[in-house]
N, C-alpha and C positions, 0 to 999 in steps of 0.2 A: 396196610401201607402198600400192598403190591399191587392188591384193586387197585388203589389209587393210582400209582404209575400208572398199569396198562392201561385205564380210563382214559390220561394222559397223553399216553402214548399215542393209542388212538382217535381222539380228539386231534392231535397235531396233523397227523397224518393225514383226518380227513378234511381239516380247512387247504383251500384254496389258496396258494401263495399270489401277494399282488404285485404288480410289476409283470407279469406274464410270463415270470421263472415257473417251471416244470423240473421237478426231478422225477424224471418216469423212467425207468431201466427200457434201456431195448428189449431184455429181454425178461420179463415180470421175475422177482426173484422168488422163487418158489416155498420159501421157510419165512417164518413169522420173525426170527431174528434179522434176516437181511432185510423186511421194511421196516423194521425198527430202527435199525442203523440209519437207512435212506430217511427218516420222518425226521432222526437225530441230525443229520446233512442241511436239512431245511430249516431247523431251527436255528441250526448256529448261522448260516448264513442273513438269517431275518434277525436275529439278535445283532450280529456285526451291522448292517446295513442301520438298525434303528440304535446303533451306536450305545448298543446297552453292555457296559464294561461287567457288570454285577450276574449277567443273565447268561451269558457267556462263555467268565472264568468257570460257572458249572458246568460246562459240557467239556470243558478243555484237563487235560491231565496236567496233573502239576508238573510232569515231565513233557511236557509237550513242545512239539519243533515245527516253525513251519519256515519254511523254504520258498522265498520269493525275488526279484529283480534285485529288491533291494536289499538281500542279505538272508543271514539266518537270524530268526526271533526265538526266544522262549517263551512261556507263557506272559509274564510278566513285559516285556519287551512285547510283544504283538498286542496286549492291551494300549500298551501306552499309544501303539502306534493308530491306533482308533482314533486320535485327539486329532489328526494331519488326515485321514482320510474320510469323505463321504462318497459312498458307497449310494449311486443314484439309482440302478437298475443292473438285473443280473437276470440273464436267461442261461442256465443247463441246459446241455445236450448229451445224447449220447452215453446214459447213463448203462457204466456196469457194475454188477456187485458179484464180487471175489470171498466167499467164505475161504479164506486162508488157514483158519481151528475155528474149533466150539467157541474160541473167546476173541475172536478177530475177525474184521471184516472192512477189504478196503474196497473203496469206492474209487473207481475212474471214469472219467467225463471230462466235458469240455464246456466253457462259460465262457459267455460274451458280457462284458463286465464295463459301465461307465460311471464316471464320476468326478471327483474332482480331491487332488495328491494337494493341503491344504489349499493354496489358490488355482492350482493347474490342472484346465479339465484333462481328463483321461479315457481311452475310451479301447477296450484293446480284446483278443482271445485269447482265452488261457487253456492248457492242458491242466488237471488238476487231479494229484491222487490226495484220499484222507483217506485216511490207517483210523479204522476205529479197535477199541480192545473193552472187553469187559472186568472192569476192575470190581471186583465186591459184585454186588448188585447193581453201578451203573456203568455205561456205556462211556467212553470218554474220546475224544481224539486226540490220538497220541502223534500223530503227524500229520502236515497239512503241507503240498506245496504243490506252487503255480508256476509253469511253466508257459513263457508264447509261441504259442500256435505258430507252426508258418504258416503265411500269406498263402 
């Protein structure tokens, strides 16, 4: 089962995301845990954009918060809000990775993000930390939130 993760893992890590989003760290993160984390960061974000609610809820802690314009979500509450958003294109920048312990690792960066809030396009830059932690044997985010850039 573990092979199979890390197969997994790595697999993710080495496709190419399309849209011409990059999560490259400025500065390469040195331990096999931090690009584990960063391959985690990409999927969730390609799971939200392809609006997959089931693909998702597994990367997300059941405790999980994210923090955005329009309020605080919990897990439950930020799936729902998948139904009113598509998610057209997303370029990261400026990727750092923070081993905070052996079982946490947050990611900050910044994203240029368009789309459309159910009929209203959108098109904006966000500051964005995700709190990832190791629960058990998998990886989860346990916070996520986007802040706007100033101009």
């Amino acid at each position: 089962m573990k092979m199979k993760r890390i197969a997994l893992v790595l697999l993710f890590a080495a496709l190419p995301l399309p849209c011409r989003s990059q999560f490259v760290p400025e500065q390469t993160p040195g331990d096999a845990v931090s690009r584990e984390v960063v391959s985690w960061e990409k999927l969730a974000w390609e799971r939200a954009k392809k609006k997959d609610k089931a693909g998702l809820a597994e990367l997300l802690a059941q405790d999980f918060t994210e923090i955005i314009d329009d309020g605080v979500f919990d897990r439950a509450q930020i799936l729902t809000y998948l139904d009113h958003i598509t998610l057209d294109s997303y370029s990261p920048s400026g990727l750092k990775v923070k081993r905070i312990a052996s079982d946490a690792v947050l990611l900050i960066y910044q994203v240029s993000e368009s789309g459309k809030y159910d009929d209203h396009p959108f098109k904006q830059t966000v500051n964005v930390a995700s709190l990832w932690m190791k629960r058990g044997e998998q990886w989860q985010n346990v916070l996520f939130q986007e802040t706007p850039a100033p101009n």
